[in-house]
C-alpha positions as CSV (number, residue, x, y, z in Angstrom):
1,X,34.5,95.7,43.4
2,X,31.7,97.5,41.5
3,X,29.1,95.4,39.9
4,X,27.1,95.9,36.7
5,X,24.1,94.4,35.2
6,X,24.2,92.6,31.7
7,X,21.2,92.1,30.3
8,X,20.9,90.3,26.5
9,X,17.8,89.1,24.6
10,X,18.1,85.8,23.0
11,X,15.6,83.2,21.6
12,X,13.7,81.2,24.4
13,X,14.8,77.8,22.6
14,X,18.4,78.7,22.9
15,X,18.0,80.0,26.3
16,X,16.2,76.7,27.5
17,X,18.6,74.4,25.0
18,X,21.9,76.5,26.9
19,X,20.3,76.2,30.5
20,X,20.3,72.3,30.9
21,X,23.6,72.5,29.3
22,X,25.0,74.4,32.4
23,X,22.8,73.1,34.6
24,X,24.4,69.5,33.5
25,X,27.8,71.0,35.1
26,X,26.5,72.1,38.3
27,X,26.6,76.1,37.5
28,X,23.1,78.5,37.0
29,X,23.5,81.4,33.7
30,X,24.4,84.3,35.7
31,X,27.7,82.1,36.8
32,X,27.8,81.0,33.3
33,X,27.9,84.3,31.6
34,X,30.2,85.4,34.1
35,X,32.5,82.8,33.5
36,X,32.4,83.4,29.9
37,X,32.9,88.0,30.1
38,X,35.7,86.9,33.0
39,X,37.8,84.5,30.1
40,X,37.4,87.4,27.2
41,X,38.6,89.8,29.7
42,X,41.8,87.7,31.0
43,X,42.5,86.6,27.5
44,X,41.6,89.5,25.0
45,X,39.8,86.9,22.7
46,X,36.7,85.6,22.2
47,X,36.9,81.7,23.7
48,X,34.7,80.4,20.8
49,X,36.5,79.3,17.6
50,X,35.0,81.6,14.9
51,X,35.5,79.9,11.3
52,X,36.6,82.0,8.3
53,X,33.5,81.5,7.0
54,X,31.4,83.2,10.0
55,X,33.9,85.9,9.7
56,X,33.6,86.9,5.6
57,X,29.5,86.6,6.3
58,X,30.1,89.7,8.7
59,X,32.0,91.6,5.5
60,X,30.3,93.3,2.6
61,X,30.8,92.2,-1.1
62,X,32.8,95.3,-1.3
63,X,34.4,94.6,1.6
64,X,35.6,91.0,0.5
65,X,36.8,92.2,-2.6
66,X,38.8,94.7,-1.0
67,X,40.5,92.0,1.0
68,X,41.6,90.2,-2.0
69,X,42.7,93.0,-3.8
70,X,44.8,94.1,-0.7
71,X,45.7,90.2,-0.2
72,X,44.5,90.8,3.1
73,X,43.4,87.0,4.7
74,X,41.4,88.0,8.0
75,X,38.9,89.7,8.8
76,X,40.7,91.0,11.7
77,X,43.7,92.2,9.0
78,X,41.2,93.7,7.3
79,X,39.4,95.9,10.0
80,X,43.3,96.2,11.8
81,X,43.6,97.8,7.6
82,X,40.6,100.0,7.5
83,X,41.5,101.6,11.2
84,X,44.5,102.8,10.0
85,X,43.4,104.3,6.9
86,X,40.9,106.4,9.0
87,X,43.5,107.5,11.3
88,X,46.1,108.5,8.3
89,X,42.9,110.1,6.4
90,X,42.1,112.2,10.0
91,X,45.7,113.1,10.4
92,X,45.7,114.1,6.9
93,X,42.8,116.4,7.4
94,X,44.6,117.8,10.7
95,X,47.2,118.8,8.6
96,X,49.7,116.7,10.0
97,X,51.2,115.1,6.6
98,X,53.0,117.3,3.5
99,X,52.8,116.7,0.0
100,X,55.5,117.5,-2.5
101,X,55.1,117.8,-6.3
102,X,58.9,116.4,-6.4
103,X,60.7,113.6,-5.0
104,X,63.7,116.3,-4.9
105,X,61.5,118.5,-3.2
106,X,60.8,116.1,-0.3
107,X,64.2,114.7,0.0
108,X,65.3,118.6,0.4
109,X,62.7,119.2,3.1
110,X,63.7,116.2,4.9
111,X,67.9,116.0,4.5
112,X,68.4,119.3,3.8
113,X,68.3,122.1,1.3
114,X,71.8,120.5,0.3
115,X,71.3,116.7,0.4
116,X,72.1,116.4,-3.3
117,X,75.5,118.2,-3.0
């Protein structure tokens, strides 16, 4: 198995505060972190309850009124939202969608010249 170095800059009183923390269970930081990349990995989430409130302070104003607008109530829901309005605008921009200045006119291209008959 390949290894790879993680390195991450956090405040020296955290660091200390976090190291007798660990140490009190026996295990040293590298172990710790690894513990910690190994359980996001297995699990696809994040193994620290996040509170709505930590999530909306990530979100501009703009961005929080959106949600309400859109009656979207998570963060996640929202960004989930705002991928797949990228991908339809891209798509869109390939070419990949028509528009039609008629509901008839669509319903023609996709039934059938004759779908009205």
């Amino acid at each position: 198995m390949a290894t790879a170095l993680v390195q991450a800059k956090i405040d020296a009183d955290v660091k200390e505060k976090a190291e007798k923390v660990i140490k009190h269970y026996g295990l040293d930081t590298s172990t710790a972190v690894r513990m910690f990349l190994t359980k996001i990995a297995n699990t696809n989430e994040i193994p620290i309850k996040l509170t709505e409130e930590d999530e909306l302070g990530s979100l501009t104003e703009d961005e929080r009124h959106n949600m309400r607008v859109l009656g979207i109530r998570t963060v996640a829901g929202y960004r989930r939202f705002e991928a797949d309005m990228e991908e339809a605008e891209r798509e869109f921009a390939e070419g990949k969608y028509r528009s039609y200045k008629t509901v008839d006119e669509a319903f023609a291209d996709v039934l059938g010249a004759d779908w009205n008959a």
